[in-house]
ZAROFI-39302 format. One record per residue (C-alpha): x, y, z; residue in three letters. Coordinates in pm, whole numbers, padded with zeros to 5 digits, always signed. Layout:
BEGIN
XYZALA...
END
This chain:
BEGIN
+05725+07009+00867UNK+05871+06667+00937UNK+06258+06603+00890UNK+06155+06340+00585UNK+05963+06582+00381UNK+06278+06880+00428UNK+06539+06593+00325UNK+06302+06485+00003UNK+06347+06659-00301UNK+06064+06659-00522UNK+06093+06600-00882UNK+06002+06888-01154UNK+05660+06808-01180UNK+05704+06837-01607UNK+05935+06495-01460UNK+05618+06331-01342UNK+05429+06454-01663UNK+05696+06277-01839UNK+05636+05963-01713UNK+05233+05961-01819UNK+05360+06155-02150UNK+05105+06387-02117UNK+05210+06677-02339UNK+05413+06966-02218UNK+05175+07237-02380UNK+04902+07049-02205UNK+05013+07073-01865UNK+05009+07367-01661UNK+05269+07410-01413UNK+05164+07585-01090UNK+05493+07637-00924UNK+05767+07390-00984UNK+05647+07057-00802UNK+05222+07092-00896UNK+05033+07141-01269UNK+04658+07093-01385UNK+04642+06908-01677UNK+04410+07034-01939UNK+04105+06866-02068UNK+04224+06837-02384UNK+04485+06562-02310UNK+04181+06343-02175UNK+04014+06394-02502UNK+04326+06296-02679UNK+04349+05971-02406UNK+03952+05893-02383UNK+03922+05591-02665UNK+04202+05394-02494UNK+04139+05107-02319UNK+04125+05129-01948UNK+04331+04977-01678UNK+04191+04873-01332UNK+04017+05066-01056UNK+04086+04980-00671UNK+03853+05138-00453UNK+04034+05180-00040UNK+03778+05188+00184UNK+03788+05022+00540UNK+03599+04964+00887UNK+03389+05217+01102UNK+03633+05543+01154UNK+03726+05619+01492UNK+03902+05905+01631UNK+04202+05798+01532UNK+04168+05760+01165UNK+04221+05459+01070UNK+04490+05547+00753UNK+04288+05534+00444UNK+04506+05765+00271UNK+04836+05641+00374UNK+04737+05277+00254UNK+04652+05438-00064UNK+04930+05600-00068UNK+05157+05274-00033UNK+04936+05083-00209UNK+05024+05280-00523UNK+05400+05309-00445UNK+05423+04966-00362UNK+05223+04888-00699UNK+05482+05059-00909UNK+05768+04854-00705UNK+05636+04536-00803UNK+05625+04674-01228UNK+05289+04751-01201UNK+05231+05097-01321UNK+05012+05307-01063UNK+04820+05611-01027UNK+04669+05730-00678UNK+04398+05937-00688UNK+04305+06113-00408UNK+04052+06391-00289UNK+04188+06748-00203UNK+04202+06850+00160UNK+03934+07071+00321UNK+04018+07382+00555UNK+03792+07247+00813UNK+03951+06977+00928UNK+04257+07057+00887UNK+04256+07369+01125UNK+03999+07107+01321UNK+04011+06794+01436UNK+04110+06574+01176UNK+04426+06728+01037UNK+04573+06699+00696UNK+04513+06491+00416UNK+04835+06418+00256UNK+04893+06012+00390UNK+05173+05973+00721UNK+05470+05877+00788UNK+05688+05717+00478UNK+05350+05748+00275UNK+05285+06107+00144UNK+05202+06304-00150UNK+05390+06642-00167UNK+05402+06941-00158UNK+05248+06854+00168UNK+05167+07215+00307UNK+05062+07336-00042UNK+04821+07047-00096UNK+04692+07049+00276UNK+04626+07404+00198UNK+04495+07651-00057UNK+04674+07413-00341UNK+04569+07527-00684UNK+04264+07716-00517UNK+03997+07511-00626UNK+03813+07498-00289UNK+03862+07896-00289UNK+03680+07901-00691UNK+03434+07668-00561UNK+03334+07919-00276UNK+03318+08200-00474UNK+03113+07995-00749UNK+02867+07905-00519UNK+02858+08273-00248UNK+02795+08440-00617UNK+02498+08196-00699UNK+02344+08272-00310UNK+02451+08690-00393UNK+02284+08673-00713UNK+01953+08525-00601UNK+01936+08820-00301UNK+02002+09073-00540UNK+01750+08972-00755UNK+01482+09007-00491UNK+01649+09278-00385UNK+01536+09446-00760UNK+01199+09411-00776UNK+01165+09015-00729UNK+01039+08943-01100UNK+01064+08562-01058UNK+00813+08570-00740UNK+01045+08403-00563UNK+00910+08283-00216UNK+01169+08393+00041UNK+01067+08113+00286UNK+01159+07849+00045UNK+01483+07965-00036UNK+01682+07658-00052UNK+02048+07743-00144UNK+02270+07863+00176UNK+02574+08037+00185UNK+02907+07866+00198UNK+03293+07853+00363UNK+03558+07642+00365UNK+03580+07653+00750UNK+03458+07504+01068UNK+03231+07743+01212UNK+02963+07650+01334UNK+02866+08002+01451UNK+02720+08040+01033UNK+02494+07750+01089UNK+02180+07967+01114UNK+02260+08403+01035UNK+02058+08634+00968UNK+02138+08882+00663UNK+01991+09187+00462UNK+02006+09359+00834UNK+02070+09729+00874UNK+01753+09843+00607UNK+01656+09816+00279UNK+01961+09947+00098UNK+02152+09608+00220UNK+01921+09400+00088UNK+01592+09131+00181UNK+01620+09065+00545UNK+01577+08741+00592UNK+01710+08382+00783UNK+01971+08196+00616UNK+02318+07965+00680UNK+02632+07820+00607UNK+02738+07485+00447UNK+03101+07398+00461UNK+03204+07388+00081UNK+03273+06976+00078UNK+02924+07009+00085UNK+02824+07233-00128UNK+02631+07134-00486UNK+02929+07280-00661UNK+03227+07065-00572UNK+02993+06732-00627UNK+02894+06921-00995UNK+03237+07000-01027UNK+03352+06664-00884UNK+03110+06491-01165UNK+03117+06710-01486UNK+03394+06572-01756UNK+03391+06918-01964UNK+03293+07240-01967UNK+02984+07221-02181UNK+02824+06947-01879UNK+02969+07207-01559UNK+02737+07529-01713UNK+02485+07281-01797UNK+02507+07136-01439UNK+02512+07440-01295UNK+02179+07578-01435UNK+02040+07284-01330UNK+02039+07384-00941UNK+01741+07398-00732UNK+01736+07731-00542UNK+01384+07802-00447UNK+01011+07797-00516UNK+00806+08063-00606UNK+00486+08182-00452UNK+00280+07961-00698UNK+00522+07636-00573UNK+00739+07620-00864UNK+01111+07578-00880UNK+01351+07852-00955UNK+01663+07699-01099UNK+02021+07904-01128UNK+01964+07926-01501UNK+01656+08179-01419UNK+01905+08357-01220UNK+02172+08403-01501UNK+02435+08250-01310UNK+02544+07993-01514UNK+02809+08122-01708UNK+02937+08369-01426UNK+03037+08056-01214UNK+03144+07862-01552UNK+03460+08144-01559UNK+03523+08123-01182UNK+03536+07720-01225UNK+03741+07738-01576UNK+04032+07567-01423UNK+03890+07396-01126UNK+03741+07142-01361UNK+04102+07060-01451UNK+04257+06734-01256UNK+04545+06828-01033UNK+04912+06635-01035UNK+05160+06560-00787UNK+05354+06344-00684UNK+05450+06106-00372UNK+05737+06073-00170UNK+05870+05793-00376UNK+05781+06019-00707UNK+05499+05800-00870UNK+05209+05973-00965UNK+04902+06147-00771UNK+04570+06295-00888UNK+04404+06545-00589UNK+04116+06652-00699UNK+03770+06797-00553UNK+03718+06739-00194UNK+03362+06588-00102UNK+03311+06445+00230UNK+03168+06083+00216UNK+02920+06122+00536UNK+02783+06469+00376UNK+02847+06412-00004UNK+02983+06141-00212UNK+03357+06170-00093UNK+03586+06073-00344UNK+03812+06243-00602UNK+03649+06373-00953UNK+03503+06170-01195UNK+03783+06353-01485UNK+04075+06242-01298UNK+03999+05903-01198UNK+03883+05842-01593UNK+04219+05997-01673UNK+04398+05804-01464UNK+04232+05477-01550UNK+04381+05583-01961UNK+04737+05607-01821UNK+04807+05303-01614UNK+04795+04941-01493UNK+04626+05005-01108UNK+04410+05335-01039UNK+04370+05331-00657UNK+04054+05553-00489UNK+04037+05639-00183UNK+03682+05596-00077UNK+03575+05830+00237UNK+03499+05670+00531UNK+03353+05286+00593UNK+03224+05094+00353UNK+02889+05205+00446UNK+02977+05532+00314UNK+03209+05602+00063UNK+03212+05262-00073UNK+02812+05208-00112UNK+02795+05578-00275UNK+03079+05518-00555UNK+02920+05205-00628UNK+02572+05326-00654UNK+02656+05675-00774UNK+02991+05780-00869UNK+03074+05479-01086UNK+02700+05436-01206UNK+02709+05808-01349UNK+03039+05778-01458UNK+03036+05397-01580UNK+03386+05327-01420UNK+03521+04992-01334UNK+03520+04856-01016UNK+03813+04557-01020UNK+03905+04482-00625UNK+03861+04665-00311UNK+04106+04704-00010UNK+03937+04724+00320UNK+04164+04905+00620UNK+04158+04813+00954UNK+04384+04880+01277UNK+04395+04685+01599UNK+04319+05046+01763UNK+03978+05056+01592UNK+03918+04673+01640UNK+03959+04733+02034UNK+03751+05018+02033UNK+03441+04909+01824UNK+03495+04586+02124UNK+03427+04835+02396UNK+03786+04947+02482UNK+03781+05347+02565UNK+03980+05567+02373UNK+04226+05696+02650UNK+04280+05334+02749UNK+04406+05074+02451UNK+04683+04993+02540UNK+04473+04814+02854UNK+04245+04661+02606UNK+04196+04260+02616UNK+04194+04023+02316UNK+03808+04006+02366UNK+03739+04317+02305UNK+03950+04323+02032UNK+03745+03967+01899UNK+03475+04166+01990UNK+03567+04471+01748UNK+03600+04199+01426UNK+03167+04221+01453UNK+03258+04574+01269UNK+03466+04426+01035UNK+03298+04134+00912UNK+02969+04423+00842UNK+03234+04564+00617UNK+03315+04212+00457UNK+02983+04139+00433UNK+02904+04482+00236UNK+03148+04437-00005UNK+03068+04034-00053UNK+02721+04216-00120UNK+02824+04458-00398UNK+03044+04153-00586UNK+03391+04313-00518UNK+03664+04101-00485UNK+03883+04231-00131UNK+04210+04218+00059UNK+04183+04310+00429UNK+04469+04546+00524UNK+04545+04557+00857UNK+04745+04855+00861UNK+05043+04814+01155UNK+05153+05059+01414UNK+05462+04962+01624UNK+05235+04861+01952UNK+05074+04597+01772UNK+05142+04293+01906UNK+05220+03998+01705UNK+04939+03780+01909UNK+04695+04018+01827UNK+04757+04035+01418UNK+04722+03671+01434UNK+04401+03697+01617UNK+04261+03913+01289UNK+04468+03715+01053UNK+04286+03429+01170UNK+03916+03560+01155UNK+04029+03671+00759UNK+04102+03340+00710UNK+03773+03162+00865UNK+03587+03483+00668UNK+03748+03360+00339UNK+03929+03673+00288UNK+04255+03730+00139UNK+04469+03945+00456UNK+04813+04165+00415UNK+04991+04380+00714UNK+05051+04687+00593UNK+05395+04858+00740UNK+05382+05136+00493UNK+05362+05461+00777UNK+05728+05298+00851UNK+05861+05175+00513UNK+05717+05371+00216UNK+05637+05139-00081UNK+05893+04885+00078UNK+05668+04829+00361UNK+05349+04830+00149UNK+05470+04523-00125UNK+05294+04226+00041UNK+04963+04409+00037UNK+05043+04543-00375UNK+05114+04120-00439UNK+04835+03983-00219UNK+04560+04229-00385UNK+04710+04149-00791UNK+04713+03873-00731UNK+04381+03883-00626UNK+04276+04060-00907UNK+04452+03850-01155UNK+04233+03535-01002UNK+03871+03684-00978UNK+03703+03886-01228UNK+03460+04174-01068UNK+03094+04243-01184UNK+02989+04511-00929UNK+02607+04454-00804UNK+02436+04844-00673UNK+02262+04774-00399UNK+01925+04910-00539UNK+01820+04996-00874UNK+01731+05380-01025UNK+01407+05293-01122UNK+01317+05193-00738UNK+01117+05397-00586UNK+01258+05681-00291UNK+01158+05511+00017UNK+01303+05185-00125UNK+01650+05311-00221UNK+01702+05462+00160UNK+01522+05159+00283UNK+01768+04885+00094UNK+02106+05108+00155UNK+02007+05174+00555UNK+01853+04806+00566UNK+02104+04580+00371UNK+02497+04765+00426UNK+02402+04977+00772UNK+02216+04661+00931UNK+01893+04879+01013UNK+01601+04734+01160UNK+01401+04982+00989UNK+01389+05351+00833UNK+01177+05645+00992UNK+01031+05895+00764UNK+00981+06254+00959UNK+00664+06462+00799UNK+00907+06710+00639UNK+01074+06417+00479UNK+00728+06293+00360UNK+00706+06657+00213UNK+01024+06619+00056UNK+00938+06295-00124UNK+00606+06438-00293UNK+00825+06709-00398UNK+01045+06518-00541UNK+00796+06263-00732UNK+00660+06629-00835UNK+00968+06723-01023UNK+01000+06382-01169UNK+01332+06309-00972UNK+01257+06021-00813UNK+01516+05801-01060UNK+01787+06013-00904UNK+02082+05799-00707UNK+02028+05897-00358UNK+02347+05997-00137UNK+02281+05927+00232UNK+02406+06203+00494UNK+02521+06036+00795UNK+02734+05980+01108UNK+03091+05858+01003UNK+03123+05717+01383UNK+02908+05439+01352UNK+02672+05212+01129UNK+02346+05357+01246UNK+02269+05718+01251UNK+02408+05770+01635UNK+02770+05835+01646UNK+02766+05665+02022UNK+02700+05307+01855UNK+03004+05159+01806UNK+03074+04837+01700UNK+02824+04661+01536UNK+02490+04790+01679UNK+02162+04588+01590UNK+01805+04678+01612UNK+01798+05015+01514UNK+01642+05236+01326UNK+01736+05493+01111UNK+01617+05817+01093UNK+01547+06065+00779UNK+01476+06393+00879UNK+01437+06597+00546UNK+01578+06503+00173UNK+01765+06768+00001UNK+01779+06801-00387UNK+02081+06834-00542UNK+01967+06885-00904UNK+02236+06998-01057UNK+02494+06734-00941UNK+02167+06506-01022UNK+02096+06289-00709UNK+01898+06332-00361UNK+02074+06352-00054UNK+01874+06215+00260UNK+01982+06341+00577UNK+01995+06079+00870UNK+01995+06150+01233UNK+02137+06465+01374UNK+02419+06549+01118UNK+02544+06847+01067UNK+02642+07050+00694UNK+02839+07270+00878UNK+03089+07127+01155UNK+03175+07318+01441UNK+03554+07300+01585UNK+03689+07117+01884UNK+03762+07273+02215UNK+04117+07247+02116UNK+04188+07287+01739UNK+04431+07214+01553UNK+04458+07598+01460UNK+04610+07615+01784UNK+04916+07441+01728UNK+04981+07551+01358UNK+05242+07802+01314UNK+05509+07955+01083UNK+05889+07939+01200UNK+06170+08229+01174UNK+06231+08074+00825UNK+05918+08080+00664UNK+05865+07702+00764UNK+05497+07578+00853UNK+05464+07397+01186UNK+05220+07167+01371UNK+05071+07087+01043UNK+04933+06696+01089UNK
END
């Protein structure tokens, strides 16, 4: 725990209520500083008019992390500094990472929603309801073949894996039912990391209660012998995982350091799933105030291609402006520069790294969103250097801010809150998908892999072929389609930095996500269930004589 969050007192949380005026007997306080807000104040809220949606999203990640949630962060801070009310709405932190590689989620430095440790970790347990939703689905469907098997169900085209809110990738492929008949079918089977599962991007789309059990009986689990689909409904699961998701479904409130308003909510990843924050709280937050800023997972080839093709096409949001984050640390290393050796990089290899960024322009130039580039500062940034990229923003026609907000909360964040309203206030956004529903499978991967990754061309592996027919089968072919892929890079290899060219991308199976109601193609060699570094963060996380956490990052 960093000296800044022990000298910070956090407001009541019925003080940040206050400020939205959501009713008291409609919020419900977990702890002092943290509440769900029930669905009833959004139907009370629903026919007002709504304010304007910011989608962060930014250049090629590197290991680094380029600081998508601390611009947010500052963004909104900086937006209620200026009189512009402000909501940031955020996705909850995943286990993995955070005892991983990647660490927290909570923003850095002067830009941070808290309760830090509690959001960073089990939070209001909706990641823990969404596991057991979703590990009583996979029970229910081996118990029922364990019984006599009425439904025929085939056991080699069981679809639905187990799931854990863990790096492990030790539960990629098991084996269970082992020991005899009394424990069960023996049979193959695996873990998916819950960001991934069906049930956080059901959860993460469903508005009420009535759409989450409808969802839910919606999911694909199997076929049967004769090659028909067994949906959770057969199972009689629905309702079961309707009570263990009861209060998931409800948006999450916090605050930040500066006391303005958060929303952390659902936790998809944006290279495995659609990776932003739930549909309910974002259309909450868009009743309440001026500026609703999203943080969009990833590049723009990720996060920001699948909110504007799927989460705001199912949800019919607003898309008003974009902010698009880069650092001089990922600029030198998409030019070549290795990672143990920036501060040796030249100013052509950082030229070099503005290919990456001008993809990124060019993306969201494609889906009609007006943009501010952020270049968000560290304190070895040389002046030289932001004048290098401020220059190429001005020769690309786009509107540039420094972001010093890791350093000076909202303060330092202000020139990037005036540069994108006033942005805003000048250009009206009509947000263009990049394909249409009623295009055909092939064509939707073959535009989105083609037109924002810069693909040459997309391969189609025979069990993807098999996929497709049994997708046209079902009559799901008008589904949104939500590309799995590398974070690292544009193309499906995570070793092709920069901006690669020529390549081709690779679909190696589709998998149906029925429920949540779109296909998700999986591209290259990626993974539903990450494995852990050879040092993890686990390592250095610890708990102090005083009951203090530690290490957390």
């Amino acid at each position: 725990m960093t000296g800044l969050i022990k000298s910070t007192k956090p407001l009541p949380i019925f003080d940040i209520a206050e400020k939205l005026k959501i009713d008291k007997d409609l919020l419900i306080p977990c702890g002092n500083f943290k509440a769900k807000i029930s669905l009833k104040f959004f139907d009370k809220i629903k026919d007002k008019p709504n304010g304007k949606l910011i989608l962060v999203t930014a250049m090629t990640p590197t290991p680094f992390g380029e600081g998508k949630t601390t611009v947010s962060i500052g963004l909104t801070m900086a937006l209620n500094k200026i009189g512009k009310s402000s909501i940031a709405c955020l996705r909850q932190p995943s286990l993995g990472p955070i005892f991983g590689l990647k660490g927290g989620g909570t923003g850095g430095g002067k830009c941070l929603v808290i309760p830090l440790e509690d959001i960073n970790l089990h939070f209001t347990g909706d990641f823990h309801a969404v596991s057991a939703a979703h590990n009583l689905l996979a029970a229910l469907l081996d118990n029922h073949i364990h019984f006599g098997n009425e439904l025929e169900i085939d056991e080699r085209e069981i679809l639905f894996k187990r799931t854990v809110d863990m790096n492990d990738r030790s539960l990629r492929n098991v084996v269970v039912g082992l020991g005899g008949k009394p424990n069960g079918p023996a049979r193959e089977d695996g873990y998916i990391i819950t960001p991934a599962s069906e049930i956080m991007a059901i959860l993460s789309l469903s508005t009420s209660l009535r759409e989450l059990k409808s969802r839910l009986c919606r999911i694909l689990v199997a076929y049967n012998m004769k090659k028909q689909p067994v949906f959770g409904g057969q199972l009689g699961a629905c309702g079961s995982m309707s009570v263990l998701l009861r209060d998931a479904i409800k948006p999450n409130l916090v605050q930040t350091i500066e006391h303005t308003p958060a929303f952390i909510h659902t936790g998809c990843f944006a290279n495995i799933a659609h990776g932003t924050t739930s549909l309910i709280s974002m259309k909450m937050a868009l009743k309440l105030c001026q500026y609703t800023v999203v943080e969009a997972g990833f590049g723009s080839d990720l996060g920001a291609e699948k909110f504007v093709d799927l989460m705001a096409r199912q949800g019919e949001l607003p898309i008003d402006g974009a902010v698009l984050v880069a650092t001089i640390r990922a600029l030198k290393y998409h030019g070549g520069a290795k990672a143990k050796e920036l501060d040796k990089a030249t100013d052509e290899q950082l030229k070099k790294g503005l290919d990456n960024l001008a993809r990124h322009i060019n993306n969201l130039r494609k889906m009609n969103i007006p943009m501010v580039v952020a270049l968000n500062s560290f304190t070895n940034d040389k002046a030289r250097e932001i004048k290098i990229v401020k220059g190429f923003c001005d020769y690309q026609e786009v509107p540039f801010a420094v972001f010093n907000g890791f350093s000076q909360g909202g303060d330092g964040s202000v020139e990037l809150a005036q540069t994108l309203d006033n942005v805003i206030t000048k250009k009206q956004s009509s947000y263009m998908p990049v394909y249409q529903l009623t295009d055909n499978i092939k064509d939707k991967i073959d535009k989105v892999a083609k037109e924002v990754y810069g693909a040459a061309d997309v391969i189609f592996t025979s069990q993807a072929e098999r996929d497709i027919q049994r997708i046209i089968k079902l009559k799901y072919e008008n589904f949104p389609i939500c590309i799995a892929k590398t974070n690292m890079s544009l193309s499906d290899n995570p070793d092709l930095y920069g901006a690669p060219e020529n390549f081709k991308i690779t679909i190696a199976r589709i998998v149906i996500f029925s429920g949540a109601g779109y296909l998700v193609p999986i591209a290259g060699d990626i993974n539903l269930m990450p494995g852990l570094p050879k040092t993890p963060n686990a390592m250095q996380i610890d708990l102090d004589d005083e009951g203090f956490i530690t290490g957390l990052k």
